[in-house]
N, C-alpha and C positions, 0 to 999 in steps of 0.2 A: 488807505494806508494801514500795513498791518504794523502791531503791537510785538518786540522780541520778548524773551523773556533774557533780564541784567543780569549776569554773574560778577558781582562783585570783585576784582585783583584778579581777575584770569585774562589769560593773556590768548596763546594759542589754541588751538581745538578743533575737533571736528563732530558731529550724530550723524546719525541715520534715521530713517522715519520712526523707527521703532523704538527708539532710544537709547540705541546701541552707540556708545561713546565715551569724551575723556575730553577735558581742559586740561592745561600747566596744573591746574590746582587740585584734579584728580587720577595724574599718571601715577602705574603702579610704582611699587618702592621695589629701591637696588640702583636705581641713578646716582651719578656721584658730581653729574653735572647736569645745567640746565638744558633742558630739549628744546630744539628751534623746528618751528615749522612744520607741526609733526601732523601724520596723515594717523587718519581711523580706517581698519577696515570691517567690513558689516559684522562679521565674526569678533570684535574686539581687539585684533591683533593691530599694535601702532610701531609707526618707523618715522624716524627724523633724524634729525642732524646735529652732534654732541656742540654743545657750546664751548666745552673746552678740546680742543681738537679736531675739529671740523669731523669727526668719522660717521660714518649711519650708522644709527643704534635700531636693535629691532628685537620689540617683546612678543615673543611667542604664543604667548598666552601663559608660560610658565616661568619664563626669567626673560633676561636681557642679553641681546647677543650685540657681537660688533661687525656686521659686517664689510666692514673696511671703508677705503676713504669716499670721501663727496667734494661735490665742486656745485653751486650754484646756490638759491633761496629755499625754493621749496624741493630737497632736494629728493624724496621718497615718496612712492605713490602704489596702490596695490591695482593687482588686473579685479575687474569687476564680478569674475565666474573661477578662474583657476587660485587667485588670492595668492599668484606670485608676488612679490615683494619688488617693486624696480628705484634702480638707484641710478643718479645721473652723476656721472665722474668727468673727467677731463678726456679717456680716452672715447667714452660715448656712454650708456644704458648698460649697466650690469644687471641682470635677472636673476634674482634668489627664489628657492623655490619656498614651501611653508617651513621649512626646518632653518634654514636662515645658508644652506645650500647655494653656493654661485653655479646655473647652468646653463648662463648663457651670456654675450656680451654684442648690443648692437654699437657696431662702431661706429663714430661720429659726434663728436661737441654737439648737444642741444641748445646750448645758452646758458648767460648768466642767471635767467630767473628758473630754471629748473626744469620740473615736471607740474605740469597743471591738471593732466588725465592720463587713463590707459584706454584706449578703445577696448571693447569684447576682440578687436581680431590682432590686440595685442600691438598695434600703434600707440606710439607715444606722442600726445598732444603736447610743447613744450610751452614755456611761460613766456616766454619772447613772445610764442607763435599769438598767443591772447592776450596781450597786452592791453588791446583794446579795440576799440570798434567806432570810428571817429565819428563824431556827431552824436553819438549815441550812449558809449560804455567805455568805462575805464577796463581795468581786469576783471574777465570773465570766465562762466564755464559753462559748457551748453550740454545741456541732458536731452538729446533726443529732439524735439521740435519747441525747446522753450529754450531760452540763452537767460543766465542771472549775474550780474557782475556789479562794477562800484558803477555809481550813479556821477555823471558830472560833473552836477553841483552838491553831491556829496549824498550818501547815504547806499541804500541799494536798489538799483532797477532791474525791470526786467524783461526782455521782448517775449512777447507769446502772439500767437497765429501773425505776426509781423508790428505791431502794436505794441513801443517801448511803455512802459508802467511804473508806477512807481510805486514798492515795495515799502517803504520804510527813510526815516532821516537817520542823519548824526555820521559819525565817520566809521568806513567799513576796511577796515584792512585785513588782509591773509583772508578772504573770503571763501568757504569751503561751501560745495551744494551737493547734497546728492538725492537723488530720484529715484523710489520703487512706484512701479505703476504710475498713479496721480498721486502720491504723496510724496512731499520734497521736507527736505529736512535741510537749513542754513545755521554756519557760525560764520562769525565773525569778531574782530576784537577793536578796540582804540585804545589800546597796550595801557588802559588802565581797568576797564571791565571787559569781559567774555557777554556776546550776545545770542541767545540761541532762539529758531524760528521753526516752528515747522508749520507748512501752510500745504496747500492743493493745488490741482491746475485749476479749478472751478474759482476758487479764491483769485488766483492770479489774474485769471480771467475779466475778475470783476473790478480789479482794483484803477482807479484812474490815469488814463493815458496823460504821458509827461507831451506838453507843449514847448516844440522849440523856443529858446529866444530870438526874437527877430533884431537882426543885425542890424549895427549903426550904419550909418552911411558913411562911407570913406572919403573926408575932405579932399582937397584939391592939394597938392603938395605946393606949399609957402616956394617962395619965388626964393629963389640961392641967396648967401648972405657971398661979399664980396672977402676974395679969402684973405685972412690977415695975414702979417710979416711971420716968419719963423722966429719963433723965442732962443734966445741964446742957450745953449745946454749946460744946466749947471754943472758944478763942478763936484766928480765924486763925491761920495763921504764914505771912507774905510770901513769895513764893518771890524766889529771887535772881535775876539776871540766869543764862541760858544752865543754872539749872537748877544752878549750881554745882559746877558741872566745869569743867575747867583747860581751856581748848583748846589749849596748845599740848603738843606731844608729849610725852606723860611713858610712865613704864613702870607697868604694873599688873601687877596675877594676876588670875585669873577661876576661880570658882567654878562648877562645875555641880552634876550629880547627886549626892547623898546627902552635897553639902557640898563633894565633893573639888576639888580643883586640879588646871585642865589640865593636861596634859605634852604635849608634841612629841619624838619622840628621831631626834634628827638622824638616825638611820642606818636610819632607816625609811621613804625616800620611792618610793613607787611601791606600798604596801603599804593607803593608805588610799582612800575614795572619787575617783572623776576621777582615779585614778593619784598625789594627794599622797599626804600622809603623815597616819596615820591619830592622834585625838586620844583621848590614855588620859587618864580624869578618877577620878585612883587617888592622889593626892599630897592629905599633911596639911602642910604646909611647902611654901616658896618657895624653889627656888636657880635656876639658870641655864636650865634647860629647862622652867621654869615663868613662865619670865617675858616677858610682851607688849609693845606698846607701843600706847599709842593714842593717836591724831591726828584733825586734824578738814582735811583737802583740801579741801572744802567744805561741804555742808549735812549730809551724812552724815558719820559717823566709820568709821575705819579700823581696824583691828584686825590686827597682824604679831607674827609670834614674833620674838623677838630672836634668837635664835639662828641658824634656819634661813632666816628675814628673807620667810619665806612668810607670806601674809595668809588671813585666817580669813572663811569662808563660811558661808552656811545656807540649805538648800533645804526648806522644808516645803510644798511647791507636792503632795506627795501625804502624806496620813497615813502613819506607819511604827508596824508596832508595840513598836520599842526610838527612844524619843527621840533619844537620842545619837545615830542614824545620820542626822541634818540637819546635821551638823555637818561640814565640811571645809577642807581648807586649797589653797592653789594650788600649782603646781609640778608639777602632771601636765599635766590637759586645762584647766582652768584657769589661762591664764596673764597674766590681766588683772583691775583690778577691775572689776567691773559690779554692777546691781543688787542681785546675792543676795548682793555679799562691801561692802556699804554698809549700814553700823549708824545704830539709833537709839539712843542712849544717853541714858538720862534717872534724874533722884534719882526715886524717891517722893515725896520730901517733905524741906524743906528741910535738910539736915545729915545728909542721911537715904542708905538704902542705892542705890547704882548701877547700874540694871540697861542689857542688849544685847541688844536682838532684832535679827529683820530683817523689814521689813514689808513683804505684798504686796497689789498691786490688780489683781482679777481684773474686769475690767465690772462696776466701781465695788464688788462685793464683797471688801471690807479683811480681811486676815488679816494671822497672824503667827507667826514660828516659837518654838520654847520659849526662854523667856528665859534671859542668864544672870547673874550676879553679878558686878560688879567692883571689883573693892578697890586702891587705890592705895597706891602701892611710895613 
């Protein structure tokens, strides 16, 4: 197993063998928003996708251009030899040339998850199309006769001469690989450190082959239970106006996983995703760093700690495999609200418990991030 080396609070990223590259934590200046999902090309030039606005942004190597809108995750990818710029939109693959130029457009939707390569003959690999590789690989990217992607039971593998490997533990999201010759350069992030790797095919080669798990045996399916009477169906219960939540500003607590109460601790900013501050859901009781407020600005509600008077976000625009990390606050690269920090908060049922997501529309496919509890102070 090899060793990455940690970048502490970075998030997105990508190198090269050479060390040509850039983290969240060292893209150039002149952004006015945070960058999602951003690609490196060997030359240093990067393209991604504006966090407030959805547009592709794409630095030059001398300032920052916009080259208009995007639709998916990772939505920018550069070709490997021309260092065209391609952008994946709703009507299909716009082509920018290096000046940030539109000269070309292949028509057709690739998917919700984007671009994952460009071939040399200028095919687009999409993010759908690698998904994964069942029995073997979560999201992948294949450099030539080595495939590198997330690891099933977590971390990264990697097939080489057909021999799946295993690369490294811990959790790999937004997994970036690229290959000159035998030398490969990897990042990776778990949206709260940036992991960077550069290994060999000789390395690869060596590192130990993963063994499947051998599968349970599948019982015998229990004999039918005898079907009971149909329950009477209760009787409505009206719901109130607005769902029966206060609109105007009060203070709450929120509950997430395994029950607990968020915390924010003031002296932790720069420590969580986007550079805020990071949210521990570890508290059985409410005092002062447990305590929110929520408001309704508009059609959406709002969601701010009291204390730190930073406002609470959620990105589930990619699956993670620790929930909690769609969870963050502003005060880093976040410094407005926008879509992913505008809640829906609605009862279940009359009288009934409070939940907060946040909801998104990807071409007209409705999702939404985990929800969570809130209880009024």
């Amino acid at each position: 197993m090899l060793t990455p080396t940690t970048i502490p609070g970075a998030t997105y990223g990508e190198y090269w063998p050479d060390g040509t590259g850039a983290t969240s934590l060292t893209l150039p200046p002149g952004l006015t928003t945070a960058l999602l999902h951003f690609r490196v090309a060997a030359d240093g030039r990067i393209a991604g996708q504006a966090h407030q606005g959805g547009a592709a942004l794409y630095w030059n190597g001398a300032a920052w251009l916009t080259l208009g809108s995007s639709t998916g995750i990772s939505v920018c990818a550069f070709h490997p030899t021309s260092g065209q710029v391609y952008v994946s939109d709703a009507p299909g693959v716009y082509i920018h040339n290096r000046d940030g130029i539109n000269e070309a457009l292949v028509e057709g939707y690739i998917g919700s998850q984007g671009i994952r390569w460009v071939n040399p003959d200028g095919t687009v690999v999409s993010g759908d199309a690698t998904y994964g590789i069942p029995g073997q690989l979560g999201q992948y990217t294949t450099c030539g006769d080595v495939t590198i992607g997330q690891g099933l039971a977590g971390g990264v593998d990697a097939i080489v001469d057909g021999v799946l490997r295993h690369v490294c533990d811990g959790v790999a999201e937004f997994l970036r690989v690229n290959r000159v010759g035998d030398a490969f350069a990897l990042y990776w992030t778990d949206y709260a450190s940036g992991y960077r790797l550069n290994t060999t095919l000789a390395e690869l080669r060596a590192l130990p082959a993963v063994t499947p798990p051998t599968p349970e045996p599948v019982p015998p399916d229990p004999e039918p239970e005898p079907p009971q009477p149909e329950p009477e169906p209760p009787e409505p219960t009206p719901e109130p106006p607005d769902g029966g939540i206060d609109m105007t500003p009060q203070q709450i607590a929120i509950r997430g996983f395994a029950g607990q109460y968020a915390r924010i601790d003031p002296g932790e900013l720069g420590q969580g995703p986007f550079g805020g501050f990071p949210i521990h859901w570890d508290r059985e009781s409410v005092s002062e760093w447990e305590t929110f407020e929520l408001s309704k600005p508009d059609d959406k509600y709002q969601i701010k700690h009291c204390t730190t008077g930073v406002i609470l976000g959620a990105d589930a625009t990619s699956f993670s495999a620790d929930l909690t990390t769609q969870f963050y606050t502003s005060g880093g690269d976040v410094t407005e609200r926008g879509a992913y920090e505008s809640w829906t908060v609605f009862r279940l049922r009359a009288g009934g418990t409070i939940c907060a997501l946040i909801e998104y529309d990807q071409d007209g496919i409705v999702f939404c991030s985990a929800d969570l509890t809130v209880e009024e102070l």
